[in-house]
Backbone as JSON Lines, residues from 0, in Angstrom:
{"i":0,"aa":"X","n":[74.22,-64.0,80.29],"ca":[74.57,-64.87,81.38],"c":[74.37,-66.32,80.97]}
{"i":1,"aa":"X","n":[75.0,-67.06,81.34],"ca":[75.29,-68.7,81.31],"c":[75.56,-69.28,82.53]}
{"i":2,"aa":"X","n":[74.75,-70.36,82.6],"ca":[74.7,-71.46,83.95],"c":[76.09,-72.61,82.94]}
{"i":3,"aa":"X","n":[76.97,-72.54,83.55],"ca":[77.92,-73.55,83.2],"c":[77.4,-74.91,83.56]}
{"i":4,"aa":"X","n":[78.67,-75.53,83.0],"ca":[78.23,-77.07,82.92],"c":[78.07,-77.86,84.44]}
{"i":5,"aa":"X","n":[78.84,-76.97,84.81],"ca":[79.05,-77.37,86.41],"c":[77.49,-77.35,86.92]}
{"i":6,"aa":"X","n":[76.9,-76.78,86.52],"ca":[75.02,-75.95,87.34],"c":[74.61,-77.11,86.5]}
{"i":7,"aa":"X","n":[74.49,-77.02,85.59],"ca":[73.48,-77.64,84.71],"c":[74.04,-78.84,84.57]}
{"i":8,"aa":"X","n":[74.43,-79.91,85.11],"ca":[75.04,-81.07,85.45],"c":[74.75,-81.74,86.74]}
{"i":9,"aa":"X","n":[74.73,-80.67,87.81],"ca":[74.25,-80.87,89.17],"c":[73.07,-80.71,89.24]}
{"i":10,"aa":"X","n":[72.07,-80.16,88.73],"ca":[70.64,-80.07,88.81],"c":[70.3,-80.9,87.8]}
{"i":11,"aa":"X","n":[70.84,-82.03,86.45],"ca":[70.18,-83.05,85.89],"c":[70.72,-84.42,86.97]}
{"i":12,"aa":"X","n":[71.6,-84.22,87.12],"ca":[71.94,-85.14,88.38],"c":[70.84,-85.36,89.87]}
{"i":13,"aa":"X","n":[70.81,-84.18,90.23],"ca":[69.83,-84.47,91.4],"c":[68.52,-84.67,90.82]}
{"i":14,"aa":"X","n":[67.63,-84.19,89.88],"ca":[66.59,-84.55,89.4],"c":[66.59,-85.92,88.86]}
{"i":15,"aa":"X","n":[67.36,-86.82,88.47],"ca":[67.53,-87.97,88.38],"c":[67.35,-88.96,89.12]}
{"i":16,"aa":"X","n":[67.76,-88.12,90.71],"ca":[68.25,-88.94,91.95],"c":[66.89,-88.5,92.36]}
{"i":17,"aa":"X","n":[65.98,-87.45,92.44],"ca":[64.62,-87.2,93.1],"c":[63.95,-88.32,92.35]}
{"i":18,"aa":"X","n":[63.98,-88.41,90.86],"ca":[63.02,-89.04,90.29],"c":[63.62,-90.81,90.49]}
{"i":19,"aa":"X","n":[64.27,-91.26,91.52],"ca":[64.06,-92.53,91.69],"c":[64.93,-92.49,93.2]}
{"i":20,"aa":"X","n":[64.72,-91.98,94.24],"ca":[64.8,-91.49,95.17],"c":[63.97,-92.69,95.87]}
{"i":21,"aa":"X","n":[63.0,-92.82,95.55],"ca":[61.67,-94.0,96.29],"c":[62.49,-95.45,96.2]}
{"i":22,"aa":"X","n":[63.54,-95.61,95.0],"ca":[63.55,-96.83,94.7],"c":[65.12,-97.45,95.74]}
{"i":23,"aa":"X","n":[65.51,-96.72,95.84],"ca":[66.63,-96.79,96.76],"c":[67.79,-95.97,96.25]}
{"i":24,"aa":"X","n":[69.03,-96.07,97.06],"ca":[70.38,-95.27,96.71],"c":[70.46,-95.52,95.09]}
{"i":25,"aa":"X","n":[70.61,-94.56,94.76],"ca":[71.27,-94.56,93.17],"c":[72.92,-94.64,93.1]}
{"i":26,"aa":"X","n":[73.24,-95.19,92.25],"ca":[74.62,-95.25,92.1],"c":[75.12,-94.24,90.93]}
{"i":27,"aa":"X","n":[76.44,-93.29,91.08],"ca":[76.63,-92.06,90.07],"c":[76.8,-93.02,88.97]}
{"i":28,"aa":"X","n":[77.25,-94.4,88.97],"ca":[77.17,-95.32,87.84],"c":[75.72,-94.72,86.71]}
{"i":29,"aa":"X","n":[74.67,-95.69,87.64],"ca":[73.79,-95.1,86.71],"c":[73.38,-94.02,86.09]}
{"i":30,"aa":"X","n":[73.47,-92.8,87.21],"ca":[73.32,-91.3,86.71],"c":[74.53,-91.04,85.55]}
{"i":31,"aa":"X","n":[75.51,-91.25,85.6],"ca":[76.27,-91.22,84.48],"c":[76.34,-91.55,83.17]}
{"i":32,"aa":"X","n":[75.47,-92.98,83.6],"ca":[75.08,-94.01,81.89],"c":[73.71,-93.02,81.55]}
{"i":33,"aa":"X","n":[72.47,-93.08,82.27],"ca":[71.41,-92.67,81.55],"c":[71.45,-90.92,81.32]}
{"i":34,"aa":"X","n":[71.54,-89.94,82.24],"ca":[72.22,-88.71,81.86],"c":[73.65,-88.15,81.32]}
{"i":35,"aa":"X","n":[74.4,-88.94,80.5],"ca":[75.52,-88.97,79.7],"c":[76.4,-87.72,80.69]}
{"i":36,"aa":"X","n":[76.78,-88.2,81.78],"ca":[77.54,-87.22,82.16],"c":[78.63,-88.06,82.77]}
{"i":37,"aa":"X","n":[80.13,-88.03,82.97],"ca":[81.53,-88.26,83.37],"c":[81.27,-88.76,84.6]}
{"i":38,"aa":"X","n":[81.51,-89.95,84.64],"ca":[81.77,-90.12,86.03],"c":[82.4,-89.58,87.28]}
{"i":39,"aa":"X","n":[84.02,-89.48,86.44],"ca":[84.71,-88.67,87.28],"c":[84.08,-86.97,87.5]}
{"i":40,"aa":"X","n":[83.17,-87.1,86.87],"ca":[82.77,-85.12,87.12],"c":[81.37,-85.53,88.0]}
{"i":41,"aa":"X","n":[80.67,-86.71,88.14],"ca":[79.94,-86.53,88.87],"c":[80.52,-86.62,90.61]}
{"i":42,"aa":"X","n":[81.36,-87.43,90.17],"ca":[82.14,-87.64,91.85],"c":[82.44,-86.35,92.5]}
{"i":43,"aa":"X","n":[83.01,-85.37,91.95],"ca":[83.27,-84.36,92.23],"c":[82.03,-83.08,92.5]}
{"i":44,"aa":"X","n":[80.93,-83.44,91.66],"ca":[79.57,-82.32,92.19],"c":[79.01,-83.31,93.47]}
{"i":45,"aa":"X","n":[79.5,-84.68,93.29],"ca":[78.61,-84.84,94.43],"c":[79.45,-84.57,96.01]}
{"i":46,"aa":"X","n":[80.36,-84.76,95.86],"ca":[81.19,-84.5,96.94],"c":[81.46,-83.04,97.33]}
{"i":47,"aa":"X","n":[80.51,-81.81,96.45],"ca":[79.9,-80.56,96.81],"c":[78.57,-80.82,97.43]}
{"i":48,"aa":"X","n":[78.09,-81.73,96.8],"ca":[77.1,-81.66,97.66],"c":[76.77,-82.39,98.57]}
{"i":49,"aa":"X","n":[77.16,-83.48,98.89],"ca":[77.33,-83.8,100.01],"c":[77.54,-83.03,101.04]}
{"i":50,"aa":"X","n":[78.52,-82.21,100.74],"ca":[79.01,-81.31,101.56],"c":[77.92,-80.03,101.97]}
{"i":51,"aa":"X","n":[77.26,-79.83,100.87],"ca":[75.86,-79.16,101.42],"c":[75.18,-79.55,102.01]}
{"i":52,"aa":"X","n":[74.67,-80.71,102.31],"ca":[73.76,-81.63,102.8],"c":[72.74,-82.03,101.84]}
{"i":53,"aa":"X","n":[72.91,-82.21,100.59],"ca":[71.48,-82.48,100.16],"c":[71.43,-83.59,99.82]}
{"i":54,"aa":"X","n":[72.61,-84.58,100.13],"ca":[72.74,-85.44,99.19],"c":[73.49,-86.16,100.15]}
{"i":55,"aa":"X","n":[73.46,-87.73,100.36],"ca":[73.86,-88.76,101.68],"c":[74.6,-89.81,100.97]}
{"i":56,"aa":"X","n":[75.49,-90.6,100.93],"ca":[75.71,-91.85,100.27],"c":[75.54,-93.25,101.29]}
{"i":57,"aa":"X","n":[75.49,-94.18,100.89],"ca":[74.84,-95.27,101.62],"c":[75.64,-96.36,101.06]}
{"i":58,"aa":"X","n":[76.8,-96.6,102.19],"ca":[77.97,-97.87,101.55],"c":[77.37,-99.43,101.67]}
{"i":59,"aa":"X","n":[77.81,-99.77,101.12],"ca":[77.48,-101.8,100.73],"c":[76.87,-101.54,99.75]}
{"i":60,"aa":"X","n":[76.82,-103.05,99.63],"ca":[75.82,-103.39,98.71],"c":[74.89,-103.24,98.07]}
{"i":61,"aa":"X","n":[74.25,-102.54,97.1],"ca":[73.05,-101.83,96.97],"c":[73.21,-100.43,97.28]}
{"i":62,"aa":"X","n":[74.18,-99.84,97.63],"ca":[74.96,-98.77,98.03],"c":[74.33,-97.58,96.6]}
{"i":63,"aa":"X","n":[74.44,-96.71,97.01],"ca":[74.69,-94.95,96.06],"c":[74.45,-94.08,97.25]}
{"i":64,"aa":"X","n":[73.36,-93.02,96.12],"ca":[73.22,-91.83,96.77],"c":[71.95,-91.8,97.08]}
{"i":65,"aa":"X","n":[71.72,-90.94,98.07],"ca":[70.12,-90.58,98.31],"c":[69.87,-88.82,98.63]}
{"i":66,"aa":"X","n":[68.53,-88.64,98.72],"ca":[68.48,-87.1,98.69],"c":[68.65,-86.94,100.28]}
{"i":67,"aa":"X","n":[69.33,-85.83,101.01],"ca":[69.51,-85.71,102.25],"c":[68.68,-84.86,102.76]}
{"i":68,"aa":"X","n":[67.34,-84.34,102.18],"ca":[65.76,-83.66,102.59],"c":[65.3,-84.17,101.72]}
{"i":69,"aa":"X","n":[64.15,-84.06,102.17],"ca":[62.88,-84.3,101.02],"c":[62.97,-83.29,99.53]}
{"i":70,"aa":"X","n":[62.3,-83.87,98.74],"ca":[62.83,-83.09,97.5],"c":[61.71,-81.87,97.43]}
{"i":71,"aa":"X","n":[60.73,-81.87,98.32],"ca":[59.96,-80.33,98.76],"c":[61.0,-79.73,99.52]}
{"i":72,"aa":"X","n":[61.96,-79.91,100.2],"ca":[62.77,-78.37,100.83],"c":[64.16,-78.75,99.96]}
{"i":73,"aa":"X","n":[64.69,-79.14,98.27],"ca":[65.38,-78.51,97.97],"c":[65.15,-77.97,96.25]}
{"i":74,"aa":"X","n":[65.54,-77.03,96.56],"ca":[65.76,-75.86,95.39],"c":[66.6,-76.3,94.53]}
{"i":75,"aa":"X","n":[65.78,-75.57,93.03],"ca":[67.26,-75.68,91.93],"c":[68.34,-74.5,92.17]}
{"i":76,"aa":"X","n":[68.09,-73.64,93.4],"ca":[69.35,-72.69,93.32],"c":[70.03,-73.08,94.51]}
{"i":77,"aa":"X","n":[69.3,-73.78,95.74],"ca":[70.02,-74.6,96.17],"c":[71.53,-75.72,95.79]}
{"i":78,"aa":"X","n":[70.71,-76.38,94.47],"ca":[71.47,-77.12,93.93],"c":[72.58,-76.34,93.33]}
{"i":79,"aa":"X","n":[72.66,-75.48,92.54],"ca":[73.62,-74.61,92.3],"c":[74.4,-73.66,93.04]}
{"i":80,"aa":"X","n":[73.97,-73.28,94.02],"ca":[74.79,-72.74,95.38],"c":[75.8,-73.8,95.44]}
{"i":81,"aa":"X","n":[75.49,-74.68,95.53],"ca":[75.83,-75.7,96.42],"c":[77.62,-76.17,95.7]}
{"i":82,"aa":"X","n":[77.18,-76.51,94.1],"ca":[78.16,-76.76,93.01],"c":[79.44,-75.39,92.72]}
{"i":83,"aa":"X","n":[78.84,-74.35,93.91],"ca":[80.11,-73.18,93.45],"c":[79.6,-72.34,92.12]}
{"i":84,"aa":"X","n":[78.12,-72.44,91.49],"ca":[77.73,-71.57,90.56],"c":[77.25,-70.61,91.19]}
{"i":85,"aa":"X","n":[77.57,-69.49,90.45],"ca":[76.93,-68.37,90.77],"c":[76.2,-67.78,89.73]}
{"i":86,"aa":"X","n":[75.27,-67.17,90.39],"ca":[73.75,-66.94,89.51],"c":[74.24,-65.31,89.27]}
{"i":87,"aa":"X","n":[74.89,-64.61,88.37],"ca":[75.49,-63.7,88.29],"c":[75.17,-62.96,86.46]}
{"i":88,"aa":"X","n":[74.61,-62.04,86.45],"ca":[74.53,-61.29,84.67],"c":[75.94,-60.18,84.9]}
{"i":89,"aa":"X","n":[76.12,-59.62,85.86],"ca":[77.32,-58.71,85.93],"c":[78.35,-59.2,85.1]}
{"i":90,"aa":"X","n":[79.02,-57.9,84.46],"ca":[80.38,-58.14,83.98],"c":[81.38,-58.74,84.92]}
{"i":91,"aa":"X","n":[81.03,-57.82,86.55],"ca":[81.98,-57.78,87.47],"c":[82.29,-58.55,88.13]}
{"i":92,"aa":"X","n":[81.01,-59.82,88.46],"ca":[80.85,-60.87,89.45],"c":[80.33,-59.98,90.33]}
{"i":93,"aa":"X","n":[79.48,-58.86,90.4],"ca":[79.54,-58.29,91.47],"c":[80.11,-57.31,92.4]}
{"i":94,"aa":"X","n":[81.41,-56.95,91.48],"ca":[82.56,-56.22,92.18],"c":[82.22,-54.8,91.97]}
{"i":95,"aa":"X","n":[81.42,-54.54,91.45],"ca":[81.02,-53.11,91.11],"c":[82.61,-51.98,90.33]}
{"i":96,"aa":"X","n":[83.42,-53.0,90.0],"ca":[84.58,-52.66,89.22],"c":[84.28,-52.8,87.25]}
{"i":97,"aa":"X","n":[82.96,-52.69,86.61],"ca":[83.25,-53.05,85.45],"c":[83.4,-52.04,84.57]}
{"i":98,"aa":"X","n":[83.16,-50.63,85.33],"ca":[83.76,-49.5,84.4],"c":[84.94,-48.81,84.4]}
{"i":99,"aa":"X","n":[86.17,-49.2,84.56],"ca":[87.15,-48.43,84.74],"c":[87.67,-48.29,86.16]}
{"i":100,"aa":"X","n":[87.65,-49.55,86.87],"ca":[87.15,-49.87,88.49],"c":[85.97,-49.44,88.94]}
{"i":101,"aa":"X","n":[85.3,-48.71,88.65],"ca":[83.77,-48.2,89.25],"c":[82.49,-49.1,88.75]}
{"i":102,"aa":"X","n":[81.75,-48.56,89.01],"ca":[80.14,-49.11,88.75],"c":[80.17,-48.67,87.04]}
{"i":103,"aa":"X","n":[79.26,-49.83,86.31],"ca":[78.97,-49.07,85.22],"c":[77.6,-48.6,84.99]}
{"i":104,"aa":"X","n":[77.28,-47.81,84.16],"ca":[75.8,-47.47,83.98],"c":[74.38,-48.52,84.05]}
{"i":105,"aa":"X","n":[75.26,-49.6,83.6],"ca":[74.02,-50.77,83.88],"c":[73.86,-51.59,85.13]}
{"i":106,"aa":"X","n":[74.87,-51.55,85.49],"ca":[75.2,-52.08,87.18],"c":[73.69,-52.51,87.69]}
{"i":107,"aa":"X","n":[73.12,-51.82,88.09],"ca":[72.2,-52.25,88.8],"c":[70.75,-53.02,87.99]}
{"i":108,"aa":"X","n":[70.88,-52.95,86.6],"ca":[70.25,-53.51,86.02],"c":[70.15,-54.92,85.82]}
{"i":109,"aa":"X","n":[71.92,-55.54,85.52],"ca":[72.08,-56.76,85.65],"c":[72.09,-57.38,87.04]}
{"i":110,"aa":"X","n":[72.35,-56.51,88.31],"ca":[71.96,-57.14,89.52],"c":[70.75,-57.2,89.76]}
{"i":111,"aa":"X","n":[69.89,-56.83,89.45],"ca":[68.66,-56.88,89.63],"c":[67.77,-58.48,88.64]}
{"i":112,"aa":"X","n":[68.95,-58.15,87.56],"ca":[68.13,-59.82,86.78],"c":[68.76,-60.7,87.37]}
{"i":113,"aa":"X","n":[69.8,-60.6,87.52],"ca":[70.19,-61.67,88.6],"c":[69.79,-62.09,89.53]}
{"i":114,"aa":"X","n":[69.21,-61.21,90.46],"ca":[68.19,-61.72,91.57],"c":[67.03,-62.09,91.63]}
{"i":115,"aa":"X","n":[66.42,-61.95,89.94],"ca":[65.25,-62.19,89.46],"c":[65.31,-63.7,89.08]}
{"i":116,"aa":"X","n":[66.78,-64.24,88.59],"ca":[67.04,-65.5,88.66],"c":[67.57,-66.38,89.14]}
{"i":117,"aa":"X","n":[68.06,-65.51,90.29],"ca":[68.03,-66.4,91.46],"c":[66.13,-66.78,92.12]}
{"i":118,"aa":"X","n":[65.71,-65.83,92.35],"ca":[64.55,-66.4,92.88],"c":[63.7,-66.91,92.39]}
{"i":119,"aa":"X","n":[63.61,-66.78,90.44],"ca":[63.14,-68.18,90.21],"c":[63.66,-69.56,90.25]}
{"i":120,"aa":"X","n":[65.07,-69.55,90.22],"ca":[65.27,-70.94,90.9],"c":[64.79,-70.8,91.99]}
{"i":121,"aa":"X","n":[65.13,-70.69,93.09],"ca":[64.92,-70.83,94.77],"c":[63.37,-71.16,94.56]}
{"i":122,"aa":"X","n":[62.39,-70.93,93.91],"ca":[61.22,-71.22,93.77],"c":[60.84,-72.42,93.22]}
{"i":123,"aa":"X","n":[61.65,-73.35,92.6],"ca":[61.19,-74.27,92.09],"c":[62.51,-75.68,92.8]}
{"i":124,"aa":"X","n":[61.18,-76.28,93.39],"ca":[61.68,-77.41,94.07],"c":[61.69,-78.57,93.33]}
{"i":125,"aa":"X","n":[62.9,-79.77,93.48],"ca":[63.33,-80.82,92.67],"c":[61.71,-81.71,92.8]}
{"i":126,"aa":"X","n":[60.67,-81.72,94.01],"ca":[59.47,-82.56,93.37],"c":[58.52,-81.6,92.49]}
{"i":127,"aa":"X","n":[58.63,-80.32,93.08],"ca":[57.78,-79.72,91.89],"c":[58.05,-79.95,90.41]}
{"i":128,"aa":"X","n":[59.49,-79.82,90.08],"ca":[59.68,-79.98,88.41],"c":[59.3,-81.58,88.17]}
{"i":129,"aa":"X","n":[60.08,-82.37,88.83],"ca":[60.1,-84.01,88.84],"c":[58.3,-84.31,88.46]}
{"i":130,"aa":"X","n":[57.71,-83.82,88.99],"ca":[56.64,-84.14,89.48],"c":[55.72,-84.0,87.88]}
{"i":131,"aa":"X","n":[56.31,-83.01,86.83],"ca":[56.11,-82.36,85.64],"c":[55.67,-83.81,84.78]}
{"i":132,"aa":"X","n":[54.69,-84.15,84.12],"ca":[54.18,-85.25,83.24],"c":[55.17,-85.3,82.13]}
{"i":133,"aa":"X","n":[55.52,-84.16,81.59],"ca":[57.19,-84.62,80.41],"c":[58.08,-85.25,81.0]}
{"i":134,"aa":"X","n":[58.45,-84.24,82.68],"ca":[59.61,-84.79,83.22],"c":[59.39,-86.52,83.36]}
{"i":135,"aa":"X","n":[58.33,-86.75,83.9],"ca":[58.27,-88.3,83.93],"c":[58.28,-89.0,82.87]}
{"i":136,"aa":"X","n":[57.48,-88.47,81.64],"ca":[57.4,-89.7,80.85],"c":[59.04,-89.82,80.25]}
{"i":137,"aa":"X","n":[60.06,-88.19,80.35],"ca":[61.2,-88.81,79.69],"c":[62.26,-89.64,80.78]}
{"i":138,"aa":"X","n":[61.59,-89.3,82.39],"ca":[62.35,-90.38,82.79],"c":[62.08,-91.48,82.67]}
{"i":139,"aa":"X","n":[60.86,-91.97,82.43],"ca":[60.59,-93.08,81.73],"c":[61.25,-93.78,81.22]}
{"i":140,"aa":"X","n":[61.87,-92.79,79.52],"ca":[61.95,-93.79,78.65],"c":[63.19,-93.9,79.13]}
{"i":141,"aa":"X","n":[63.99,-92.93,79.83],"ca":[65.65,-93.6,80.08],"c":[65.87,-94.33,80.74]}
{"i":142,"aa":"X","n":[64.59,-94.6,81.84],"ca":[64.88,-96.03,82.18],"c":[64.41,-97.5,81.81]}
{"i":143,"aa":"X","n":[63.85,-97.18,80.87],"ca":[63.4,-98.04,80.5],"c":[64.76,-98.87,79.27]}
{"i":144,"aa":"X","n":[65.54,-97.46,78.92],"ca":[66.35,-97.9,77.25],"c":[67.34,-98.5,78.63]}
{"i":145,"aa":"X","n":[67.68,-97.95,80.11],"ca":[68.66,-98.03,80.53],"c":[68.85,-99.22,81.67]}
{"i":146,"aa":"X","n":[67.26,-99.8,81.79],"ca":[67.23,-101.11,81.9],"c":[66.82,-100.77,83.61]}
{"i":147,"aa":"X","n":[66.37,-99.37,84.19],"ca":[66.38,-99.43,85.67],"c":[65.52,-99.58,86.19]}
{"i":148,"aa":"X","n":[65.08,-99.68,87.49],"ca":[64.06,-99.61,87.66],"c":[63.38,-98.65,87.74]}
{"i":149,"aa":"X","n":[61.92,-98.64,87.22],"ca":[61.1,-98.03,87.08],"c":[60.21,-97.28,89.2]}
{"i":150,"aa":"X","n":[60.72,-96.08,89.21],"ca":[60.07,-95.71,90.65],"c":[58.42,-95.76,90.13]}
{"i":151,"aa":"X","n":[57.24,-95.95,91.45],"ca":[55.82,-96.11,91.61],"c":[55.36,-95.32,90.42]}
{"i":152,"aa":"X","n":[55.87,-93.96,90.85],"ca":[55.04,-93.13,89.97],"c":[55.33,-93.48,88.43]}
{"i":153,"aa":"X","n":[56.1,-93.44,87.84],"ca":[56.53,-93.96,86.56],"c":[55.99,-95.19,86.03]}
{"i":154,"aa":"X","n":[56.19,-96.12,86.71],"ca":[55.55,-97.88,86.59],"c":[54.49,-97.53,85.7]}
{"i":155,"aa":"X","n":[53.2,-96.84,85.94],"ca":[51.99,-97.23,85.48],"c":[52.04,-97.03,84.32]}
């Protein structure tokens, strides 16, 4: 199984946006320059998630994005729900069609890891990881090479 780029794009994106969340709206500008990801592809996860609610934009001046809960009630499988990934090891997607249209012998094996990874995402919330002393010091240095501001916790 593989989390596509789509998952794993939207969850360095929102962890970006948790980890300077304090400092005001982020602009996908910046998330784009310091997490090397497409602009035009962030416009598009965020306008999934927006659409989930986790995520608000804030027009004028000083304008981006902000988190639309606190980053204690959202999930990294949240975040991936949200982007249209599915947390899936099946051949089938689920269809219980991967042997010849039927179930195959492992069927319930890969649904079962699948739900094993779904609920370790669902378990780990964007301040719990954020909150991680690597995670900070490397947001640190990208903002620091990337010229942004530095949120409270980071500063010291």
């Amino acid at each position: 199984m593989r989390l596509s780029t789509r998952g794993r794009y939207a969850v360095t994106a929102m962890m970006d946006l948790a980890l300077h969340n304090q400092v005001g709206p982020v602009t996908l500008a910046d998330i784009s320059t310091c997490q090397d990801i497409s602009l035009s592809y962030l416009e598009q996860l965020f306008a999934k998630l927006r659409q989930a609610n986790l995520v608000k934009g804030v027009r004028g001046p000083g304008g981006g994005y902000r988190l639309a809960r606190p980053a204690t009630e959202i999930t990294v499988a949240d975040i991936i729900t949200a982007v249209d990934e599915q947390v899936d090891a099946t051949r089938c997607q689920g269809k219980e069609n991967c042997h010849g249209g039927k179930r195959c012998l492992t069927h319930e094996l890969w649904t079962d890891l699948s739900d094993q990874i779904f609920q370790f995402l669902d378990n780990i919330t964007l301040d719990r990881f954020t909150a991680r002393p690597d995670i900070q010091e490397l947001a640190k240095r990208q903002d620091i090479l990337h010229h942004r501001p530095l949120p409270k916790s980071s500063a010291a």
